[in-house]
Residue, then its C-alpha position, 0 to 999 in steps of 0.5 A: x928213051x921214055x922208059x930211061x927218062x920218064x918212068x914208062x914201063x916197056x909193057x903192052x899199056x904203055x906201048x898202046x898208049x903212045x900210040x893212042x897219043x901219037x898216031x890214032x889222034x883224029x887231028x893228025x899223027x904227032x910231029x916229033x923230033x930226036x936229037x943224036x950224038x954218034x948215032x945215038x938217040x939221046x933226046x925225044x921231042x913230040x908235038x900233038x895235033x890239036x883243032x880249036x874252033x870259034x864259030x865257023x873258024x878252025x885254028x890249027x895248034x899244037x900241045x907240047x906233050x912228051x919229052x926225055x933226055x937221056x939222063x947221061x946228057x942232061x944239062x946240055x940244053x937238048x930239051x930247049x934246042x929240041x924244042x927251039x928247033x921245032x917251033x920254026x917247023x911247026x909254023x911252017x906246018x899250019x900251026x898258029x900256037x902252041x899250049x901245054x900244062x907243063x908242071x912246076x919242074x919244066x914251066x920255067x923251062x918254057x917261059x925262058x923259051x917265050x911261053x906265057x901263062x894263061x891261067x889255072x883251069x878253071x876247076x869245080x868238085x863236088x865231095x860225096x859225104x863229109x867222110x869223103x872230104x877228108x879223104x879228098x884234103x888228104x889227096x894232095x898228089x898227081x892221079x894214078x895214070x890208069x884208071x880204077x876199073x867199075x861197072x858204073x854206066x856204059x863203056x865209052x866206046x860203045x855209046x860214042x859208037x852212036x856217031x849220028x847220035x853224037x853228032x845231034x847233040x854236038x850240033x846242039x850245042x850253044x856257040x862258044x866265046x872263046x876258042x875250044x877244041x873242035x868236038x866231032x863224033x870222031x874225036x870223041x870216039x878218039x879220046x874216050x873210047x880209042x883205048x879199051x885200057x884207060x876205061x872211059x866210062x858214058x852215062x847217058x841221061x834219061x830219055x835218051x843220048x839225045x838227052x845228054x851224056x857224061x864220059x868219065x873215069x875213076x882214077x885213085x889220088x892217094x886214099x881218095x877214089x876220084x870220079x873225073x868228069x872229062x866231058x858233058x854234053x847236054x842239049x843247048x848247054x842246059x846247067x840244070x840238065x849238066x848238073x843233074x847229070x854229073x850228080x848222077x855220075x857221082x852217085x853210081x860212081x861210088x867215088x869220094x868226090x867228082x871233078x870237072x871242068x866243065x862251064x855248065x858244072x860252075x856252082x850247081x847242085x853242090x859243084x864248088x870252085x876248086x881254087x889253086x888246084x887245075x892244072x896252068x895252062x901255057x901258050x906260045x903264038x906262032x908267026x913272025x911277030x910270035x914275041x907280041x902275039x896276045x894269048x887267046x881267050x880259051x875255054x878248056x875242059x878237063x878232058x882236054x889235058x888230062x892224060x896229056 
């Protein structure tokens, strides 16, 4: 179904990245749902797990991510019925709202469905050279999915093996104003360094992990070559350090321009607003009174969607 309707090929990466996605997530296996006609399968409809914290408090959610119809029985409402039906299910499993990123194509489709929009993240980049900002101008389509293999730094997966380590500098970290995906050692390891082929790569600062850590990936956006900052830990939430360190990421990636969404990054050392360009983030609130539920104030991280 995903390969008819989504493009994905019948092949070990992309076999090994649903169930990444799908199965292995910390926060729980996906809820998903299928629409049938004859005893055949002609819709697809998951929901991941996610966390959000706020302080001391834990709110369960949930993104909207993959969904196909079959192309013989498009135009018969199965994405909306599918959907429709598994938000009643979703309250009933302890989830308190909804978030996506849907693109230009399926926004509309959620908004009829009461989502709301919250807003582009907020994005910064920071260009290599002056070449390098023409080739970053020229890069105006979607990423590739997989990344562009380097040697610079550290495989993920083998710093975020450090879980005590991790820990220490999660523990550092300033309270957050708004909600933000709870970040364990576990999720971590889960999102950078849980599947070998999207080759996640951590630079750890000088000094130490516990001195602070950048994970990231180089993905190719058309004639660019793009360093995309998912995360950055520093002690205290340090904006110097941050931006020391993504810098530095930069320069050992060799890529034409780094880009993050990371509170820390927002313009230091070079790091500029990337205005009308981060993905729209949507919402929908789940409860009796989901039509009058007022958005959450959120603070995402480029990690949080992409991939997503």
């Amino acid at each position: 179904m995903l390969s008819r309707s989504l493009g994905w090929l019948r092949d070990a990466d992309h076999a090994a990245f649903f169930a990444w996605k799908h199965e292995e997530n910390p926060f729980g296996a996906s809820l998903a749902w299928v629409a049938e006609e004859a005893g055949r399968i002609i819709g697809f409809r998951t929901f991941m797990r996610w966390e959000f914290e706020q302080g001391a408090e834990v709110v369960r959610a949930a993104r909207a991510v993959d969904t196909a119809t079959h192309p013989d029985h498009r135009g018969k409402g199965i994405f909306s019925r599918l959907t429709l039906h598994s938000l009643d299910e979703l309250q009933a499993a302890g989830v308190a709202f909804v978030f996506n990123t849907p693109n230009d194509q399926s926004r509309p489709g959620y908004l009829k469905m009461g989502w709301q929009v919250l807003g582009r993240l907020p994005t910064v980049v920071r260009p290599s050279s002056l070449a390098a900002v023409g080739r970053m101008a020229r890069a105006r389509i979607p990423a590739e999915l997989w990344s562009t293999p380097t040697g610079a730094a550290e495989p993920a997966g083998t710093v975020l093996a450090d879980a005590h380590g991790i820990e220490q500098l999660l523990r550092s970290q300033p309270p957050a104003g708004a909600l933000q995906t709870r970040r364990t050692a576990a999720y971590l390891a889960w999102r950078y360094g849980g599947m070998a082929s999207l080759r996640y790569r951590a630079h750890v600062s000088d000094g130490g992990l516990d001195r602070g850590v950048a994970l990231f990936r180089l993905r190719r956006r058309g004639p660019a070559l793009e360093v995309a900052i998912g995360d950055l830990l520093v002690p205290g939430g340090d904006s110097r350090r941050a931006a020391a360190l993504a810098r530095e990421v930069l320069r050992l990636s060799g890529a034409d321009y780094a880009i993050a969404s990371t509170p820390p990054l927002v313009l230091r050392s070079g790091f500029i607003p990337l205005p009308g360009q981060g993905p729209i983030v949507t919402w929908r609130g789940l409860g009796p009174q989901r039509s009058v539920l007022r958005p959450p104030a959120m603070e995402l991280r480029l990690g949080d969607v992409e991939l997503f």
